[in-house]
C-alpha positions, 0 to 999 in steps of 0.5 A, a space after each residue: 674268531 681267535 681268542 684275541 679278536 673276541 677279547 677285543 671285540 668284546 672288552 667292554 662285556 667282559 669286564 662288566 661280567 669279570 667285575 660283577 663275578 669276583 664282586 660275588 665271588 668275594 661276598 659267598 666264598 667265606 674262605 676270602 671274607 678275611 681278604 676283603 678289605 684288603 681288597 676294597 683297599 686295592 680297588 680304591 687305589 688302583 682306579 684313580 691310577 689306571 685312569 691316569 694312566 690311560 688318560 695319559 696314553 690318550 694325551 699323548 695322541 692330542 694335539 694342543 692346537 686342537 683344544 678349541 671350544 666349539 659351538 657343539 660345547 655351549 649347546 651340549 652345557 645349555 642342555 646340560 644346564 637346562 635339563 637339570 634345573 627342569 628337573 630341580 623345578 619339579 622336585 622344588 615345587 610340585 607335591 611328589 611322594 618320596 618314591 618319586 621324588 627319588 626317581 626325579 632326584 636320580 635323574 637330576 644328578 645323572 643329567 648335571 653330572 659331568 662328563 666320565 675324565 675316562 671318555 676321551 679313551 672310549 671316544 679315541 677308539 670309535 674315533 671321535 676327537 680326545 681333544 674336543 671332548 677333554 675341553 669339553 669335560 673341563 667345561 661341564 665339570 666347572 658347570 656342576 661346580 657352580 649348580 650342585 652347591 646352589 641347587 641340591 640343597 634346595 631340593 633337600 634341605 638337609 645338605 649342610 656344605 658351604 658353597 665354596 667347600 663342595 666347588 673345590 670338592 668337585 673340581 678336585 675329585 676330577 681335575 687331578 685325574 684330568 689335568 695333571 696327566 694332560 700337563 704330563 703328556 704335553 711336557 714330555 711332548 717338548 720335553 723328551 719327545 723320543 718318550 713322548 713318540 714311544 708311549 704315542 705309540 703304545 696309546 692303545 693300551 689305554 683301552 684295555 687299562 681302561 677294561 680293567 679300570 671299568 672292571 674295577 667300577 662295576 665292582 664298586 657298582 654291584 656292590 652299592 646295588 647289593 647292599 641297597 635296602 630300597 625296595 625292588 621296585 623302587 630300584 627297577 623304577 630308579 633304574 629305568 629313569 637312569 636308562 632313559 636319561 642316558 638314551 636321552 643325552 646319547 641321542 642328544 649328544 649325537 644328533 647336536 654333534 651330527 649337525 656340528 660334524 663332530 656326533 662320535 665326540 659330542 655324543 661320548 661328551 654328552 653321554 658318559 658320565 662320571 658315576 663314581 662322582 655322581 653318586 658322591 653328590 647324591 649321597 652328600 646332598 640327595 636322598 642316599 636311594 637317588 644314587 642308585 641312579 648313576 648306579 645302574 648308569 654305569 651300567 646302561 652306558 657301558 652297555 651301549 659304548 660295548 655296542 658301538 664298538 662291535 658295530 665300528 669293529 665289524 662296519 670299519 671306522 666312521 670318518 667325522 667330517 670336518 668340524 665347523 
């Protein structure tokens, strides 16, 4: 195998490992500790622009006429909707010790959080459809909007957000990067389409933006990890539940969107999360140790898309048939 087909193969891997590695890199090596913040800086400005960057190479591969809610969409958010409120049940009515109540915590917010905005470039590359699953996360991203503000503060009285506050908080730390590269790629559609056909074909680039921008988050990641003072086994315990709340919705996602002939899409949609806003809600509403769940989340999510796409590489692309 050439160093370019490894790097390809295995994009996902390597950008964990790189992300992980430089985390470390800079907490031991004193001779950079004048350089991190300065760093720190850089990470939280170069996420969101390497997102929208991506995104907008994938937008520039979709057709308008495709953005239609299918069935698979409302199956996927009652599922969504009803996992989450199980689980608000439990933590609401049932005498929990604090170890547990944080575990249920976690996998609350890892079961209402909505879909990554980065899934449609992961979904174009297995070959599922970015357009479905772009209205998708438009739909769930306006579904936690409403629940966490009504919800969380029942489960932890001590969140103090109006209602209104934490929907326009929500919907603004998303839509930004979703909608405005989707607006960007139509208007140069109508607009310049010698541009548009350019970057339409340069979209691939957008998964390897996409490497160093998961890079970038695994970083952030480790680090929250490193600095948690919860308990070894509380972590293990939190990060076993993340696990299974994401084999859970993969496994759900792609057995609803077999039967709807669209599993690639529907199980990205369903599957992988956005992590950086699920550890925001947990912080501004839950137990601070809850985000640890979404924490690992990255992980366990990223570790199974790295799967999928070696075993698309070396079985050849899964054709979906036609969505009903």
């Amino acid at each position: 195998m050439t160093l370019t087909g490894f790097i390809k193969d295995w994009t996902l891997p390597i950008a964990m490992a790189v992300g992980a590695g430089c985390y470390f890199l800079f907490h031991y090596a004193g001779f950079l500790a004048p350089l991190k913040p300065a760093v720190w800086t850089m990470v939280d400005i170069l996420t969101p622009t390497l997102i929208f960057a991506q995104l907008f190479l994938t937008f520039c591969k979709v057709d308008p006429q495709l953005l239609k809610i299918s069935r698979w969409h409302w199956i996927l958010l009652a599922f969504q909707f009803l996992a989450s409120l199980l689980m608000a049940v439990v933590l609401i009515f049932l005498p929990l010790n604090e170890i547990y109540h944080e575990i249920f915590e976690g996998a609350m917010v890892c079961l209402i959080c909505p879909t990554a905005t980065a899934a449609a470039v992961v979904t174009d590359k297995l070959g599922g459809s970015a357009a479905r699953i772009t209205v998708y996360t438009l739909m769930c991203n306006i579904l936690a909007a409403f629940f966490v503000p009504v919800v969380f503060p029942l489960v932890e009285d001590h969140a103090g957000l109006g209602f209104l506050y934490a929907f326009l908080k929500i919907l603004s730390k998303v839509f930004t990067l979703l909608i405005c590269p989707f607006l960007l790629a139509m208007l140069l559609r109508y607009i310049w389409p010698q541009a548009h056909a350019f970057f339409r074909r340069h979209s691939s680039a957008a998964f390897y933006l996409w490497g160093v921008a998961l890079a970038l988050v695994v970083g952030q990641t480790v680090r929250s990890l490193h600095n948690s003072t919860a308990p070894v086994h509380v972590l293990c315990m939190i990060a076993g539940a993340a696990m299974l709340s994401c084999a859970v919705q993969f496994w759900f996602g792609k057995r609803t969107g077999r039967a709807h002939g669209d599993e690639i899409t529907a199980g990205q949609a369903l599957g992988q999360k956005n992590t950086v806003l699920a550890i925001w809600m947990a912080y501004t509403y839950l137990n601070p140790v809850s985000s640890l769940a979404p924490g690992t989340y990255v992980l366990w999510q990223n570790i199974f898309n790295s799967w999928q796409l070696w075993r698309k590489s070396h079985k050849g692309a899964v054709t979906e048939p036609v969505v009903r």
